[in-house]
The first five atom37 places (N, CA, C, CB, O) and aatype in JSON, in Angstrom:
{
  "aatype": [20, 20, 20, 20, 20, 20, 20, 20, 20, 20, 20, 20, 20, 20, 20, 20, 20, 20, 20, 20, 20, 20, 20, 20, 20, 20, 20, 20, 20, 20, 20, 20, 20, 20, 20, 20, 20, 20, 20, 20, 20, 20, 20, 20, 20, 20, 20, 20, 20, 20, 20, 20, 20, 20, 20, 20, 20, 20, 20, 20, 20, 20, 20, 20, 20, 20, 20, 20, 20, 20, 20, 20, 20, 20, 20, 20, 20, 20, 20, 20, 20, 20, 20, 20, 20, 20, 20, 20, 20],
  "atom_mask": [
    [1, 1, 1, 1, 1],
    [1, 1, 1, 1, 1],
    [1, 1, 1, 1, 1],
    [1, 1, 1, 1, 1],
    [1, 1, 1, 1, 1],
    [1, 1, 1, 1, 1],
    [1, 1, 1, 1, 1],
    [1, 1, 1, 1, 1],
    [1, 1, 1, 1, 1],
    [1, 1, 1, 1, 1],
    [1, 1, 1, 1, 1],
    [1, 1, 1, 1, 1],
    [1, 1, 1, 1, 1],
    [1, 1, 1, 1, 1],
    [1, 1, 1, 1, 1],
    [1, 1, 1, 1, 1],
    [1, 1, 1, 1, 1],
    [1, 1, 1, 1, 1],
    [1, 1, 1, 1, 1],
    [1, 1, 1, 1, 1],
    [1, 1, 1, 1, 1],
    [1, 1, 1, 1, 1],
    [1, 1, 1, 1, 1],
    [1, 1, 1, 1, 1],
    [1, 1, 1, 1, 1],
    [1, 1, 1, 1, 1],
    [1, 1, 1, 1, 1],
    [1, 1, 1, 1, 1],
    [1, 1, 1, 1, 1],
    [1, 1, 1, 1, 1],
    [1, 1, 1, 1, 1],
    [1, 1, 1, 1, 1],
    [1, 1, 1, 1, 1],
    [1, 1, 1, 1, 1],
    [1, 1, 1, 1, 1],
    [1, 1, 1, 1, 1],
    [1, 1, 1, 1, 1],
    [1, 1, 1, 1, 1],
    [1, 1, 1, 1, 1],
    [1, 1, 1, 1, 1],
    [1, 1, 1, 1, 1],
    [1, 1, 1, 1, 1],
    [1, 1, 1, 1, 1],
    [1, 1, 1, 1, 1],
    [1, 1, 1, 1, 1],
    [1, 1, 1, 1, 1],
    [1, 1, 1, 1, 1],
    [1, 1, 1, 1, 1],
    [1, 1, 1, 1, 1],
    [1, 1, 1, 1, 1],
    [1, 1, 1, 1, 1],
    [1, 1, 1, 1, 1],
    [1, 1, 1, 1, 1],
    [1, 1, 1, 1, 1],
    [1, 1, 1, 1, 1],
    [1, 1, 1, 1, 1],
    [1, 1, 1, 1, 1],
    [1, 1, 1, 1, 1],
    [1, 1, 1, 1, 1],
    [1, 1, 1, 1, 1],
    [1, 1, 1, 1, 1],
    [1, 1, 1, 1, 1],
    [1, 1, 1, 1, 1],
    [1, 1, 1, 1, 1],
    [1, 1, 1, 1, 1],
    [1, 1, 1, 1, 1],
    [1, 1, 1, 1, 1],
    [1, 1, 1, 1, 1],
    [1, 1, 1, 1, 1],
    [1, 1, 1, 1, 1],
    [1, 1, 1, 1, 1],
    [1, 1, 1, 1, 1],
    [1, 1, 1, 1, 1],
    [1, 1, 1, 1, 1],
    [1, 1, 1, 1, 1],
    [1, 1, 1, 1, 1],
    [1, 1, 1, 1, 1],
    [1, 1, 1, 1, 1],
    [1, 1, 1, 1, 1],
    [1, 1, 1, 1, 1],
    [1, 1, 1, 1, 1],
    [1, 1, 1, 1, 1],
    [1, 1, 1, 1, 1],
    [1, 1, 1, 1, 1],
    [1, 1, 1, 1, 1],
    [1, 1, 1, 1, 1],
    [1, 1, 1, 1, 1],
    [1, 1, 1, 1, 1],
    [1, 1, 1, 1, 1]
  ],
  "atom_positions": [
    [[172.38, 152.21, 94.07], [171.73, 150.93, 94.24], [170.69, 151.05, 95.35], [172.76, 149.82, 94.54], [170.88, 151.67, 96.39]],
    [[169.5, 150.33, 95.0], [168.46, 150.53, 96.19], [168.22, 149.53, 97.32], [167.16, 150.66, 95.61], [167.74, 148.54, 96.76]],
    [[168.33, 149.25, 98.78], [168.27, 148.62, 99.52], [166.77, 147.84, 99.22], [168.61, 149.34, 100.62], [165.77, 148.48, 99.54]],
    [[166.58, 146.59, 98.68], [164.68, 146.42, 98.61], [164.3, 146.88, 99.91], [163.91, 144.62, 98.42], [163.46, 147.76, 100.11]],
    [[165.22, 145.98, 101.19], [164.6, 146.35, 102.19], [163.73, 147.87, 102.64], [165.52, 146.08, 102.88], [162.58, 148.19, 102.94]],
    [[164.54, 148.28, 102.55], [164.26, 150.33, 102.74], [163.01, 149.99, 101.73], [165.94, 151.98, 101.85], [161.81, 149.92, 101.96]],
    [[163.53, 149.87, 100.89], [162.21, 150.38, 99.43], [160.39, 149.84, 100.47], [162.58, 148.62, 97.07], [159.36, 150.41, 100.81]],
    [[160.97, 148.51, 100.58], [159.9, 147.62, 100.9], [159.32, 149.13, 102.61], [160.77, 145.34, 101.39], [158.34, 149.87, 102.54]],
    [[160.0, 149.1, 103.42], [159.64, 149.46, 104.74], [159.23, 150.53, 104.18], [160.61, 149.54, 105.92], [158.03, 150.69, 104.41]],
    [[159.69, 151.35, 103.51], [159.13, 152.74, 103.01], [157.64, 152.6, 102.42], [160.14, 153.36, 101.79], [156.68, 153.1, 102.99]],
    [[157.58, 152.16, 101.7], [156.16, 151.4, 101.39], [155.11, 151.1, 102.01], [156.24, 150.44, 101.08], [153.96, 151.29, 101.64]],
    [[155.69, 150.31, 103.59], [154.49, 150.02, 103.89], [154.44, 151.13, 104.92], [154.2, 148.55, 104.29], [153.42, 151.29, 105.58]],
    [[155.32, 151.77, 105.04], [155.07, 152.96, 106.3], [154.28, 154.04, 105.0], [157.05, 153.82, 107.31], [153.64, 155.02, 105.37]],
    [[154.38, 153.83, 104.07], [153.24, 155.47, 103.71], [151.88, 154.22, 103.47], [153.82, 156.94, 101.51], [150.74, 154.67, 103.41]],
    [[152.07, 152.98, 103.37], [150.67, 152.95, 103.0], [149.86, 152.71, 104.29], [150.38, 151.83, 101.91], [148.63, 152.72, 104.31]],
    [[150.77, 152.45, 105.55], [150.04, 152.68, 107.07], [149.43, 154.38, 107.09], [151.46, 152.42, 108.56], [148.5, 154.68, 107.84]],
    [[150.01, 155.29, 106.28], [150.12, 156.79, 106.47], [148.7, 156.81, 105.25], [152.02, 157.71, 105.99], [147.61, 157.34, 105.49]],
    [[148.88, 156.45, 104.58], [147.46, 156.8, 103.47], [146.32, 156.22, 104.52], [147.43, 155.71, 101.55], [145.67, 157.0, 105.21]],
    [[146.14, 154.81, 104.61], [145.49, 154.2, 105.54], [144.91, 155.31, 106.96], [146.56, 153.02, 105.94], [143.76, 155.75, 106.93]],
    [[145.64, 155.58, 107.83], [145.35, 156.52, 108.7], [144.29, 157.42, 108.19], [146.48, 157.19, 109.03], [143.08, 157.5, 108.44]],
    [[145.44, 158.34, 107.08], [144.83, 159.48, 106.73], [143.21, 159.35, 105.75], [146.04, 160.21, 105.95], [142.36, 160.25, 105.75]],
    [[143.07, 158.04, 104.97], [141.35, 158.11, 104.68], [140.98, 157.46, 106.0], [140.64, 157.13, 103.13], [139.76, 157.35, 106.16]],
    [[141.46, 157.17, 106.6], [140.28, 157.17, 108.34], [140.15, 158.04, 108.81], [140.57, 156.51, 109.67], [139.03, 158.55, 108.76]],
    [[141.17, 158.66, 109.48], [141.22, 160.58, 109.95], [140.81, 161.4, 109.59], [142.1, 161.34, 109.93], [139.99, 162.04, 110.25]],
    [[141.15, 161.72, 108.55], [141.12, 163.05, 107.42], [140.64, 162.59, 106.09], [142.71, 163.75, 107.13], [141.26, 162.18, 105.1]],
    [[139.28, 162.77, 106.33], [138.39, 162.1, 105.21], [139.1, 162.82, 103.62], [136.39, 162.62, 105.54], [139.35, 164.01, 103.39]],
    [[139.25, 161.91, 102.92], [139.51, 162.1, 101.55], [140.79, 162.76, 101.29], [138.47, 162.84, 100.94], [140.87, 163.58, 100.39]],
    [[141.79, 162.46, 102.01], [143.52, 162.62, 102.37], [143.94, 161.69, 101.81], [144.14, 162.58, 103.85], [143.39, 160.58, 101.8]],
    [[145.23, 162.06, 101.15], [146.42, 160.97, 100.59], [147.23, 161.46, 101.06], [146.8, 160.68, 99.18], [147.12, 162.53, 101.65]],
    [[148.51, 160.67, 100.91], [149.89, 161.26, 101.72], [150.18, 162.08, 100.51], [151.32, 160.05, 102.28], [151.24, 162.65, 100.76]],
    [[149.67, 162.51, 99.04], [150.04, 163.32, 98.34], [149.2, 164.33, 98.46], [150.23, 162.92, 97.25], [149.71, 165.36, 98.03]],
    [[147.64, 164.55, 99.05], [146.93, 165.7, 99.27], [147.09, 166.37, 100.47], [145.7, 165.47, 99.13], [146.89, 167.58, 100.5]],
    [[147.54, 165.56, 101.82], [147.69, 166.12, 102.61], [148.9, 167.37, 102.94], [147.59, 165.24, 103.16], [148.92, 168.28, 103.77]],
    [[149.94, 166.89, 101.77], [150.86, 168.3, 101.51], [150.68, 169.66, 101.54], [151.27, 168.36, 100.47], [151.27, 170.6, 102.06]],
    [[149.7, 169.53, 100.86], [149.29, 170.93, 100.75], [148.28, 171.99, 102.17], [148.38, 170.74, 99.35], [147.9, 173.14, 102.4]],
    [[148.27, 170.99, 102.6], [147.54, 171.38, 103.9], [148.55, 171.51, 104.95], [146.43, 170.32, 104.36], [148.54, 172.3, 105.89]],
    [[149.26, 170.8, 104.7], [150.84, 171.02, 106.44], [151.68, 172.16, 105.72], [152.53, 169.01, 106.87], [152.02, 173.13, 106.39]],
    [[152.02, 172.08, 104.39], [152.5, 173.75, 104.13], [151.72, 174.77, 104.16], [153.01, 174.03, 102.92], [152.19, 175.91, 104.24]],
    [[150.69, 174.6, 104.1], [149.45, 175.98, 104.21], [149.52, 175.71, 106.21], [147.09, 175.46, 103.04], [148.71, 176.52, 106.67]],
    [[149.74, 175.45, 106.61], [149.47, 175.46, 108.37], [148.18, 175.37, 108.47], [149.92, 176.81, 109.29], [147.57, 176.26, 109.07]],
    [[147.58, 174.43, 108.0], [146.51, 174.16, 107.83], [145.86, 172.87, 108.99], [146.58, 173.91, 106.4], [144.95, 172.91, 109.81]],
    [[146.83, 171.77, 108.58], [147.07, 170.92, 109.49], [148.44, 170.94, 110.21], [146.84, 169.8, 108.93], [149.54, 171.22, 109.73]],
    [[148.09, 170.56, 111.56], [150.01, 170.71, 112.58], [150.3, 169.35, 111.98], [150.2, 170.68, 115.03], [149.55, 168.41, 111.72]],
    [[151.81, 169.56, 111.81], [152.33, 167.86, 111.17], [152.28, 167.58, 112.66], [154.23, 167.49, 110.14], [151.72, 166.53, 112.98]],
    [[152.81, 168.39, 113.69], [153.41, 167.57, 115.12], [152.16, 166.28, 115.37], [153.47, 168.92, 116.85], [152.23, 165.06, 115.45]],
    [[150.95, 167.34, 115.44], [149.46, 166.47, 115.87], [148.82, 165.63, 114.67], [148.15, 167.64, 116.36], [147.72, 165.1, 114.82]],
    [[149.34, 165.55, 113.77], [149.32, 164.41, 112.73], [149.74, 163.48, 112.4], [149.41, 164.53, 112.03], [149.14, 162.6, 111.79]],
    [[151.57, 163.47, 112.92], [151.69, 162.73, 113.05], [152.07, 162.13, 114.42], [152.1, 162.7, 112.27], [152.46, 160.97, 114.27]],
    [[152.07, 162.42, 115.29], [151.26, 162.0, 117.25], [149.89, 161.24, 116.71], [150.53, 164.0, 118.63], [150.12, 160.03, 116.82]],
    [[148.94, 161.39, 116.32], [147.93, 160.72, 115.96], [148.07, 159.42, 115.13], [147.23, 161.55, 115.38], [147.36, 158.44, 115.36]],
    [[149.41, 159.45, 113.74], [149.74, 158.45, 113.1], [150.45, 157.59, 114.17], [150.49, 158.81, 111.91], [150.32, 156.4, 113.88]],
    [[151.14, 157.78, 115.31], [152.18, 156.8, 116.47], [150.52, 156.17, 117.15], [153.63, 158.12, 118.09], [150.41, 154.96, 117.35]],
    [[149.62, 156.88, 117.38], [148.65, 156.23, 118.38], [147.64, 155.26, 117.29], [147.67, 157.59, 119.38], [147.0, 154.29, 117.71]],
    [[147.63, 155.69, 115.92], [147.3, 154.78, 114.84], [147.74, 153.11, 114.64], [147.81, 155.49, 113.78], [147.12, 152.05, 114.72]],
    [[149.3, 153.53, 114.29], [150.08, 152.93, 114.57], [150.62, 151.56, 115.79], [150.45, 153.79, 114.52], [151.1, 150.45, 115.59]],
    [[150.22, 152.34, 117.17], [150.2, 151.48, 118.36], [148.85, 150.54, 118.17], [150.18, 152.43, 119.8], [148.92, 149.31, 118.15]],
    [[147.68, 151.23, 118.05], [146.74, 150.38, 118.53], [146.25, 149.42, 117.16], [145.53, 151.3, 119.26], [145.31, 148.62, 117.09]],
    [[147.13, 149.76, 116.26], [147.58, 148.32, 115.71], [148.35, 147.03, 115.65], [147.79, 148.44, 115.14], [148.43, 146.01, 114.96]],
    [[149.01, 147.74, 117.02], [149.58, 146.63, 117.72], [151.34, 146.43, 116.92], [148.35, 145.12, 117.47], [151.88, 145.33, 116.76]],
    [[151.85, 147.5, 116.6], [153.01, 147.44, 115.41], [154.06, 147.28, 116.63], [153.25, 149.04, 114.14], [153.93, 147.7, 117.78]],
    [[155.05, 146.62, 116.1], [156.3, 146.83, 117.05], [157.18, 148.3, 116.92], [157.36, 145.56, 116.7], [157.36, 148.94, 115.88]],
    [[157.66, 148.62, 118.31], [158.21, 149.35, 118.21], [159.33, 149.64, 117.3], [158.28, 149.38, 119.03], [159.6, 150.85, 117.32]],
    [[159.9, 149.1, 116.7], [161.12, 149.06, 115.96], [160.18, 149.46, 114.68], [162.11, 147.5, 115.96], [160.16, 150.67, 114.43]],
    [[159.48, 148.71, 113.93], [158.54, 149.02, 112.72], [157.99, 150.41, 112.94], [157.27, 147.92, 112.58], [157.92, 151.16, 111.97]],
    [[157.63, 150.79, 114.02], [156.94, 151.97, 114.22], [157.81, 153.04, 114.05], [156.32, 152.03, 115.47], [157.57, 153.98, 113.29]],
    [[159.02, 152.9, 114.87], [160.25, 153.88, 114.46], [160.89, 154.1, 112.6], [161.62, 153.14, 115.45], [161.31, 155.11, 112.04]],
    [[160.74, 152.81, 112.12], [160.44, 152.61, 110.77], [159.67, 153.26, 109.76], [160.06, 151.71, 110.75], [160.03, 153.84, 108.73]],
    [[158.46, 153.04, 110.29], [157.2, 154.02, 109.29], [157.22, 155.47, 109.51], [155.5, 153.64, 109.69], [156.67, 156.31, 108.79]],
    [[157.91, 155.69, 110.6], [157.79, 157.43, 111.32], [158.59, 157.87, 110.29], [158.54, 157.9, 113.13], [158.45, 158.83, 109.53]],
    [[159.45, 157.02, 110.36], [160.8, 157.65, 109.31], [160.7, 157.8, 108.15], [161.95, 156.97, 109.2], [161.21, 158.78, 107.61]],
    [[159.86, 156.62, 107.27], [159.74, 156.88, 106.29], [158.68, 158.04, 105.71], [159.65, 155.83, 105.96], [158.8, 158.59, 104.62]],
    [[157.77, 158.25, 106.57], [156.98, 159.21, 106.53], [157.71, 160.71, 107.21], [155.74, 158.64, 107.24], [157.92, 161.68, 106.48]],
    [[157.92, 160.72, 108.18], [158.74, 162.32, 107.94], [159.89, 162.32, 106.95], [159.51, 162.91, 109.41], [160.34, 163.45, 106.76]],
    [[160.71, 160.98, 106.02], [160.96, 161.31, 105.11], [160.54, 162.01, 103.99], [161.16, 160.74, 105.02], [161.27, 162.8, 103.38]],
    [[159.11, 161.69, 103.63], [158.67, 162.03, 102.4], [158.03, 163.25, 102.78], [157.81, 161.01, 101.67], [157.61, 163.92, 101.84]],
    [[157.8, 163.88, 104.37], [156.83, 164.86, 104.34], [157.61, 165.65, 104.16], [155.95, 165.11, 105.32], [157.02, 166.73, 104.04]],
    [[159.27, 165.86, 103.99], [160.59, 166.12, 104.27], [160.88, 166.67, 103.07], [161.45, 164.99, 104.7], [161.08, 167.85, 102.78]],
    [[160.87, 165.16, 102.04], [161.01, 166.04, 100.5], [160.23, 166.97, 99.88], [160.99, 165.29, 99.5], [160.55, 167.55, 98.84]],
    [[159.02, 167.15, 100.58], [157.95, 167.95, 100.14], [157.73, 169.59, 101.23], [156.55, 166.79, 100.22], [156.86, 170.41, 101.52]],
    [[158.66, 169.38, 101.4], [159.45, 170.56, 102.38], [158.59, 171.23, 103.92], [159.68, 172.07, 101.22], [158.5, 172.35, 104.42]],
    [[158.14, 170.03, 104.22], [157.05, 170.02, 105.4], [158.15, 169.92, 106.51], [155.79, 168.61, 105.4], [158.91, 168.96, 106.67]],
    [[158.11, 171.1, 107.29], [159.15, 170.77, 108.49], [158.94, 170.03, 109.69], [159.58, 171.85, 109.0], [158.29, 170.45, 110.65]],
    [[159.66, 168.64, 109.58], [159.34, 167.56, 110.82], [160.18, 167.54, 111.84], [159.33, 166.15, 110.44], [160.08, 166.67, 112.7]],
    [[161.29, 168.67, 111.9], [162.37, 168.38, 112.75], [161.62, 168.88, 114.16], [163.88, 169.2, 112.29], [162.55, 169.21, 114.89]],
    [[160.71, 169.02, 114.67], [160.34, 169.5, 115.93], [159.3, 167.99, 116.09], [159.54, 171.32, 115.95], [158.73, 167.99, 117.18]],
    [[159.04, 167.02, 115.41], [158.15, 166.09, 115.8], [159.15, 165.07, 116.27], [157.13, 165.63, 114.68], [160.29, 165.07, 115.82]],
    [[158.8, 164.27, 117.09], [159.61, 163.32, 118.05], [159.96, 161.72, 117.49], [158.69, 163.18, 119.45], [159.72, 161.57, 116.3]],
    [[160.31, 160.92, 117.98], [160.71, 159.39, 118.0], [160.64, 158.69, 119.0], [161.85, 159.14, 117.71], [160.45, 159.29, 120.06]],
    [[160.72, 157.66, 119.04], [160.73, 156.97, 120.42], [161.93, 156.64, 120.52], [159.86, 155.79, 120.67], [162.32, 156.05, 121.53]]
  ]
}
């Protein structure tokens, strides 16, 4: 059974993460940018450090922010991008 909640927060934390990434990283999706953090192409650490300062100076609460982190090193997670060295608050 699926929590909506989760479903819903997951959602809007990758579409804060797409968002970022066509501002940042011109012509990035959270599905193109895969291929670039497994090639070591891009550092996830400094990608996503850049998505928390994205994030802040949108003024997000901390709790939401801990939220979207998650749902996003979730999915960078299933796509076998290693996030366990990137941080939380």
């Amino acid at each position: 059974m699926c929590d909506v909640t989760h479903t819903q927060t997951t959602g809007t934390g990758l579409a804060h993460f797409a968002k970022f990434l066509s501002l940042r990283i011109q012509k990035q999706t959270p599905d193109t940018i895969i291929s670039l953090l497994t090639k070591g192409k891009v550092n996830t650490y400094v990608l996503l450090d850049q998505f928390v300062s994205y994030l802040t100076k949108q003024n997000i609460a901390v709790t939401s922010l801990n939220l979207y982190i998650a749902a996003v090193r979730s999915y960078l997670e299933y796509y076998d991008v290693d996030t366990r060295t990137v941080f939380t608050f």
